[in-house]
C-alpha positions in Angstrom: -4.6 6.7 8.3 -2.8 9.8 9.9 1.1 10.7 9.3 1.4 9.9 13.6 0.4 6.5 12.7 1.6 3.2 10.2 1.0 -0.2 9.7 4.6 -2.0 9.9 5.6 -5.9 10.2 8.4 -6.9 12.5 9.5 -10.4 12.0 6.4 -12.2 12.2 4.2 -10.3 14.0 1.7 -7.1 12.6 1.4 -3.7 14.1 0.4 -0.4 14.3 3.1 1.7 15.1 1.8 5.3 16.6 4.3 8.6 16.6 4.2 10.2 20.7 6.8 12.8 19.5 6.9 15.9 17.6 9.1 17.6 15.5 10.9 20.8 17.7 10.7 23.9 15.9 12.3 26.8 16.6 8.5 28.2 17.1 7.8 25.9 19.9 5.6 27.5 23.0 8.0 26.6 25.7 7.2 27.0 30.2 6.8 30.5 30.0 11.0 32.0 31.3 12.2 28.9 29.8 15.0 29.6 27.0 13.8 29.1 23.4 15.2 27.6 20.9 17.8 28.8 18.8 19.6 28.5 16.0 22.6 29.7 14.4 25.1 28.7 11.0 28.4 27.5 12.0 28.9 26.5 8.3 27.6 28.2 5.6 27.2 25.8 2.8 27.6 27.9 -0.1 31.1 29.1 1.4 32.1 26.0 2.3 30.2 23.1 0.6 28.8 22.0 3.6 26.1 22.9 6.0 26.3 22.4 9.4 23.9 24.1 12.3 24.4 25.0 16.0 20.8 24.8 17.6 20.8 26.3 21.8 18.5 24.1 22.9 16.9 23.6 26.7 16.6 20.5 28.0 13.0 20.2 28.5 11.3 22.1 25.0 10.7 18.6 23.5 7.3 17.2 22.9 8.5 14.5 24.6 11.1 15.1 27.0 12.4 12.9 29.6 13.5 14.5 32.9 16.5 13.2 35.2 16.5 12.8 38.5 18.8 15.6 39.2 15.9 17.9 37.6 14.2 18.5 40.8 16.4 16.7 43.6 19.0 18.3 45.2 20.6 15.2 46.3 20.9 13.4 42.9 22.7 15.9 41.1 24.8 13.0 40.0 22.1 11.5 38.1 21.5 13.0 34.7 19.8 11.5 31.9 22.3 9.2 30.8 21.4 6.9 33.5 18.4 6.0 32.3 19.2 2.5 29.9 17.8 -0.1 28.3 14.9 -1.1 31.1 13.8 2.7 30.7 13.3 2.2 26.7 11.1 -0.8 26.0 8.2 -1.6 28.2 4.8 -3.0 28.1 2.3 0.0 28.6 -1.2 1.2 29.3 -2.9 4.4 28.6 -5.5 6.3 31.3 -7.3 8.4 29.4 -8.6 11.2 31.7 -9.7 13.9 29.2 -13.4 13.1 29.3 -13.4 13.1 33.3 -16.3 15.1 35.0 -13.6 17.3 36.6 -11.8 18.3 33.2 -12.3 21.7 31.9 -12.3 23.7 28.5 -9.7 26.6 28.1 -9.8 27.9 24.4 -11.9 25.4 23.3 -9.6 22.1 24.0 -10.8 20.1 27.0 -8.4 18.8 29.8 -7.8 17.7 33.2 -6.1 20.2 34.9 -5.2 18.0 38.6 -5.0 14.4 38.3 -6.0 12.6 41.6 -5.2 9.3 42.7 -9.4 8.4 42.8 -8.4 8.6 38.9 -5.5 5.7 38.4 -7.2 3.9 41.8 -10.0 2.1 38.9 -6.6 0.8 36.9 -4.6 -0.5 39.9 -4.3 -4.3 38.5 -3.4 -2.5 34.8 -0.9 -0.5 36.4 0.6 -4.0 38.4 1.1 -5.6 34.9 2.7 -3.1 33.2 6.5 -0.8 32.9 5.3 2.1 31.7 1.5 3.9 32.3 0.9 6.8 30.2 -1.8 9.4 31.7 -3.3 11.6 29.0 -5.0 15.0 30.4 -6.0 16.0 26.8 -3.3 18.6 26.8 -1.5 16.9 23.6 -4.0 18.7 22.2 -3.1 21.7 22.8 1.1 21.2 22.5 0.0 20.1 19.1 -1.9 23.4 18.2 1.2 25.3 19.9 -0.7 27.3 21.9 1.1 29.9 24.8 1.1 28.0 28.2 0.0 29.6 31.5 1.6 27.5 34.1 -1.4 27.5 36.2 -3.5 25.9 34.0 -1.0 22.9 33.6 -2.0 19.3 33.8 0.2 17.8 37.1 -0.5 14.6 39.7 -1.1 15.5 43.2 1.2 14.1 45.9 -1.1 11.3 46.9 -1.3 10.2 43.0 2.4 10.4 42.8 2.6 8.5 45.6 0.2 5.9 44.3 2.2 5.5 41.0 5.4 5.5 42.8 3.9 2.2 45.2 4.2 0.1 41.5 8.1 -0.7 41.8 7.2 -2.8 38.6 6.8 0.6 36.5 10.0 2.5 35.2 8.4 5.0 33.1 5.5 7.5 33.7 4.3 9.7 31.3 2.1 12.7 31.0 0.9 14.6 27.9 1.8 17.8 30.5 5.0 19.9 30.4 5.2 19.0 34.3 3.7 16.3 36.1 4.2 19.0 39.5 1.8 22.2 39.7 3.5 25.5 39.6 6.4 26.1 42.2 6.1 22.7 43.3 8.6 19.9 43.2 6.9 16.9 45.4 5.8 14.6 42.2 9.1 14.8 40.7 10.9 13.6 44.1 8.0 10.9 44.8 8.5 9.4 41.3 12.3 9.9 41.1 13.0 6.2 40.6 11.6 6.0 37.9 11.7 8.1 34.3 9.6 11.2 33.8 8.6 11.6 30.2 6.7 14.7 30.0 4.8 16.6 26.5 3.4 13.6 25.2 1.7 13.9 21.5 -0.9 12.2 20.1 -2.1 9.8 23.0 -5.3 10.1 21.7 -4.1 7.8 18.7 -4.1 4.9 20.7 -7.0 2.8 20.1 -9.2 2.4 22.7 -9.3 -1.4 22.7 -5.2 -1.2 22.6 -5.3 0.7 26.4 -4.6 -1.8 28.7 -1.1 -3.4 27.1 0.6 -2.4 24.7 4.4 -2.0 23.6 5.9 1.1 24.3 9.2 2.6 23.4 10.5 5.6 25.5 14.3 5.9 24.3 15.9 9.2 25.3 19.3 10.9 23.9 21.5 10.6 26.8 23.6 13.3 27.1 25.6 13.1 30.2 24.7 15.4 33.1 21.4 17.0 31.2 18.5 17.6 33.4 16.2 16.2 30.7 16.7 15.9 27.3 14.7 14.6 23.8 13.0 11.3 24.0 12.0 9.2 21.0 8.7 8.1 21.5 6.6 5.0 20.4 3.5 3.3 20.5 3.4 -0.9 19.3 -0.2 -2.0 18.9 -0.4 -5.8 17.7 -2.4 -6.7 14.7 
C-alpha cells in the first residue's frame, strides 16, 4: 500500500483512508508571478533553546488550496475563507475521472485534459444530484506531484457552460479540481458561477481512489480559516468503506 493511502477503523466501521494533500515545500512550482514561499528564523534554537519559524506564504501555493469567494468577486470582498464551516468539511463525494478522455493531451509525457466541458459531467448528472462534494480529476495531480514548472496556458479549467452545470446542483458545496484554477488564463467566469460553493483547487493523488469507490464516497475538505484570506491550506481526505 502507498504512504497517500491506510487502512483505519473508526468506531465500527473499516476504511481506506486516501491523502489528497501534499506537503508544501519551499521548492513548490507555484502560478508562474505568484510569490513563493519563504522562510525565515525568528528563533534560533541554539541561542535560545527554542526554534521557532516565520514561513511568507501565498494563499493559493497549497496542493490543495481552497479559494474564497472574495478571490475573484469584487463584490464579496467580505467573504474570506473563514466563512466556509462545518457543511464545507464533510461531505459525501464522487470522483469524474477525465484523464483518459479522447480530448486529453500529453505535455512532457503526463496525460491530461486541458478544457473540461459540460458534455463531460452531463454522463454523471444523477451522481452529481446525490452527492456534496464532486471531485473532477484532469490528470494534472500528476504533474503537481512531479513539481513540474506550470505554463498557465496549458492549465486544466471548466468552461462557463460546465460551471454553470455544476453550479445548477444547489445540493453540492464543494468542487474540486486537481488544477491550480478551475478558470483558463485571464478569466474569472468559473470562479463567479461556482461562488456559492467552495473551490478546492491542486488536488493530489485522485488517482488513488479506487475505481469501484467513484460514485460515493466520504470526503473531508477542512480548510485553515484564516480570516479575510483569499484562499488558504485545506486538509484533504478521502473515506472509502471496507
Amino acid at each position: 500500500m502507498s504512504a497517500n493511502k491506510k487502512e483505519i477503523r473508526l468506531g465500527n466501521t473499516n476504511y481506506l483512508v486516501i491523502d489528497l494533500t501534499q506537503p508544501l515545500g519551499l521548492n513548490v512550482e507555484v502560478y508562474p508571478g505568484d510569490p513563493e514561499p519563504k522562510r525565515k528564523v525568528f528563533s534560533d534554537i541554539q541561542k535560545t533553546g527554542w526554534h521557532h519559524y516565520i514561513h511568507e506564504i501565498g494563499d493559493h501555493n497549497f496542493q490543495p488550496h481552497g479559494d474564497a469567494p472574495n478571490h475573484q468577486n469584487p463584490e464579496l470582498q467580505n467573504e474570506g475563507i473563514e466563512i466556509f464551516g462545518l457543511d464545507y468539511c464533510f461531505n459525501s463525494a464522487c470522483l469524474i475521472d477525465l484523464s483518459n478522455s479522447p480530448e486529453a493531451k500529453k505535455f512532457d509525457g503526463i496525460n491530461y485534459l486541458v478544457e473540461v466541458k459540460k458534455k463531460h459531467l452531463e454522463p454523471f448528472s444523477e451522481h452529481l444530484s446525490q452527492v456534496g462534494a464532486v471531485l473532477i480529476r484532469t490528470g494534472y495531480d500528476k504533474w503537481l506531484e512531479a513539481n513540474k514548472p506550470h505554463t498557465p496556458e496549458n492549465l486544466p479549467y471548466l468552461n462557463k457552460d460546465t460551471a454553470e452545470f455544476v453550479a445548477s446542483f444547489d445540493n453540492i458545496n464543494v468542487v474540486g479540481i486537481d488544477s491550480l484554477t478551475i478558470d483558463s488564463v485571464g478569466k474569472h467566469t468559473s470562479h463567479q458561477l461556482l461562488k456559492e460553493k467552495m473551490i478546492v483547487e491542486s488536488l493530489v493523488h485522485l488517482y488513488e481512489i479506487p475505481a469501484e469507490a467513484r460514485e460515493k464516497f466520504d470526503l473531508q475538505t477542512s480548510p485553515i480559516r484564516i480570516v479575510g484570506a483569499t484562499g488558504g491550506p485545506v486538509v484533504a481526505y478521502a473515506f472509502i468503506e471496507l
